[in-house]
N, C-alpha and C positions, 0 to 999 in steps of 0.2 A: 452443900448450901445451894439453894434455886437461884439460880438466875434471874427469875420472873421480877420484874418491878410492879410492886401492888398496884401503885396508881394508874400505869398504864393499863396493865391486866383488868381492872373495874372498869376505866373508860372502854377500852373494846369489847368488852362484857355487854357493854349498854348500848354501843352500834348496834353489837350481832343482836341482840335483843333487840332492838325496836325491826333491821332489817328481818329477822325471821317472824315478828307479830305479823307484820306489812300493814301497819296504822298508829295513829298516834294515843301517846301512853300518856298517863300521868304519876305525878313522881310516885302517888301511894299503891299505885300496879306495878311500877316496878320497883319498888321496892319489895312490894312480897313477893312477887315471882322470882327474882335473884337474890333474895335474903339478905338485902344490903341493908341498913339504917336511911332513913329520910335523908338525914342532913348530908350524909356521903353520896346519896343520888343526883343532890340537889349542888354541890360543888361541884362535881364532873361534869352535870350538864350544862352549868354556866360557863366552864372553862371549855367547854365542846363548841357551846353557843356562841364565844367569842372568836374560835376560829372558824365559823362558818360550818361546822358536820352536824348542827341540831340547831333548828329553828323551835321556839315557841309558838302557838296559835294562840296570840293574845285573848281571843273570843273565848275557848274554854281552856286555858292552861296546859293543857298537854304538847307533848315533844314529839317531832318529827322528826327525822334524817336533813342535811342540809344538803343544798346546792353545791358544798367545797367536797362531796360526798359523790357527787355527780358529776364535776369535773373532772375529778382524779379518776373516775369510772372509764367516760368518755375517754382518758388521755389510755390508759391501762387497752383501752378497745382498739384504739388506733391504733397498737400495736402489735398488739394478737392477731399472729399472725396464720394460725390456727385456723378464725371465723373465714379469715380470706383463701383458707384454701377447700373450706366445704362449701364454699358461698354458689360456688356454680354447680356442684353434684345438688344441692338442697334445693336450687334455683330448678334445676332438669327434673327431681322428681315433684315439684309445686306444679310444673306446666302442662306434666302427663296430668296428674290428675285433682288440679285445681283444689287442690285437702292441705289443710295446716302441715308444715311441715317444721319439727321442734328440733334443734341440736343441745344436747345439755350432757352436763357433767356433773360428776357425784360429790358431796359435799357430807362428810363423816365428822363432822368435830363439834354437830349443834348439840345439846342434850334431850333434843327429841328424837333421837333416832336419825339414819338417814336419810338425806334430802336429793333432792336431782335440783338441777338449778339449771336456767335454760338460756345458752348465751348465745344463741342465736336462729332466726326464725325466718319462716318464709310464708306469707301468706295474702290476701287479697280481704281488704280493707271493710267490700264489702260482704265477706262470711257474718253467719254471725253465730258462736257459738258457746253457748250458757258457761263451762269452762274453757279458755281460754287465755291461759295465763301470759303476761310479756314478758320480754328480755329481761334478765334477773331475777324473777320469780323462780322460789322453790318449791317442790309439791312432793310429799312421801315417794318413799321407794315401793313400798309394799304395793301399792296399785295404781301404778301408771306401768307403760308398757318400757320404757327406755332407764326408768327405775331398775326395775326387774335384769333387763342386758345389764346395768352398771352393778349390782351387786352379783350377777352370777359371774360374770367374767372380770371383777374387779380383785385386787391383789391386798393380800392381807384385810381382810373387812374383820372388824370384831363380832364377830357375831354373837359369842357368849356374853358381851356386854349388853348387847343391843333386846336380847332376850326377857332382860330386867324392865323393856318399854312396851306399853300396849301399844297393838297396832290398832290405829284408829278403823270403825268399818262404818265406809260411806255409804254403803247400799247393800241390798242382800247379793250382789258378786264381789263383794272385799274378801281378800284373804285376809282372817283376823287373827290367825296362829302363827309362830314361828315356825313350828313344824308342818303346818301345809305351805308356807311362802319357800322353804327353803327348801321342799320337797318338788316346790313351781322352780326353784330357781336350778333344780338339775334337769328337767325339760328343756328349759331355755339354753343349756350350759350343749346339750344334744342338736336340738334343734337348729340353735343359732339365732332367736328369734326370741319375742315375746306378742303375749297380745294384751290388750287390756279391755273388756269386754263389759262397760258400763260398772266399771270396778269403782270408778271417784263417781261419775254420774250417770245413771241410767240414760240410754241412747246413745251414748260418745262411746265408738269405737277405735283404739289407737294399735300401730302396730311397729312395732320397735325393732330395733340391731344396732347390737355393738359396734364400736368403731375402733379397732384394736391395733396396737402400737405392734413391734416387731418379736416382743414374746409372749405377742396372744393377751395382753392385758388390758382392757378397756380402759381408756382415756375420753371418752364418749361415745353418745348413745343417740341414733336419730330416729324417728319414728314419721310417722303420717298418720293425722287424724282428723273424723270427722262424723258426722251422723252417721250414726250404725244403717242405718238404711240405704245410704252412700256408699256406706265403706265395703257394703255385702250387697251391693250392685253390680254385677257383672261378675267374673272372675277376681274372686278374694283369695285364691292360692297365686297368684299372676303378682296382685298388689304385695303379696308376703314377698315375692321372691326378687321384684323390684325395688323393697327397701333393705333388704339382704344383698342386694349387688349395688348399690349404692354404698351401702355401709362399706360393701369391701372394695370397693374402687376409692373412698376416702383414706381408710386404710391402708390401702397401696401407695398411698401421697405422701404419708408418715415416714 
């Protein structure tokens, strides 16, 4: 017999769902996209609504994530103790070479395939860069560069499930097969590295490595990115091998 309590299992149904949309929904969107009944959308999210973890937007009716969502985030951050020990290797490679710098971890339990989620970032205020994602955002594996380090060096990934998912293709450099991404992802498994070469958006070049516990298994994944024309300014085997020795000086911390 499951364990699973329905009611709770539907309510965090509907978090993860509105956090992986990243905008607000209304009850007849999610009810078809999780194949719930209206009235059972519209119970959960009043009982959500009354502890603070989903706001209404009075102006058009749709749901939002709430503030008691963001505190419990904030208190869960303070603690992680994790962010505070990449904070200064992520700070050192931001000041060589003044480029986005992304820390994220792999997140396997969406039913979109997997995700990279980024919990922590280094950057200057005034960049400005068309993708760009913040703290808590998640973005496919398939074609980001720190994607790519978490599913080749990550440990039990499902891959034969994940096969059943099209990979989205943002530009003509997405990899849109399983068989050329996992074909990418023994490269990277060699190399130690990834690139991601205008894979989400033409011009943004990111460059990734694992950050691996003590039997080689990725727990995260940092990269550096920025305008391809930056990032392929000067010595671009220099910049690979300084986010590859950062990776592994974090990983000596573990």
């Amino acid at each position: 017999m499951s364990d699973v309590i329905g009611a709770v299992d539907r309510a965090l149904d509907i978090l993860i769902y509105l956090y992986q949309e990243g905008n607000e929904k209304g009850i007849s969107e999610m009810s078809r996209d999780l194949g719930m009944h209206k009235s059972t959308i519209h119970r959960n999210l009043t009982t959500l609504e009354k502890k603070g973890f989903v706001y209404q937007n009075l102006e058009n009716g749709k749901y939002w994530l709430g503030m008691k969502l963001f505190a419990i985030g904030k208190r869960v951050e303070d603690k992680l103790s994790f962010t505070k020990v990449v904070a200064p290797f992520t700070k050192e490679l931001f000041q060589e070479f003044k480029e986005v710098v992304n820390v994220s971890i792999l997140d396997t339990k969406g039913p979109n395939g997997p995700k990279s989620i980024i919990i922590h970032k280094e950057e200057n205020e005034s960049q400005v860069l068309t993708v760009n994602p913040k703290v808590g955002s998640s973005s496919d594996c398939h074609c980001s560069s720190v994607g790519k380090c978490l599913l080749a060096f990550g440990d039990n990934i499902p891959f034969d499930e994940y096969k059943e998912i099209e990979l989205p293709k943002y530009t003509e450099n997405t990899i849109s097969t399983w068989d050329d991404l996992l074909d990418c992802l023994e490269d990277v498994k060699v190399n130690g590295y990834a690139i991601d070469e205008g894979e989400l958006e033409i011009g943004l070049t990111c460059i990734g490595a694992p950050i691996l516990d003590r039997n080689g298994v990725a727990v995260a994944a940092i990269s550096l990115s920025g305008p391809t024309h930056r990032m392929h300014d000067g010595d671009f085997k220099y910049k690979i091998r300084k986010v590859k020795d950062i990776a592994r000086m974090i990983s000596n911390q573990l």
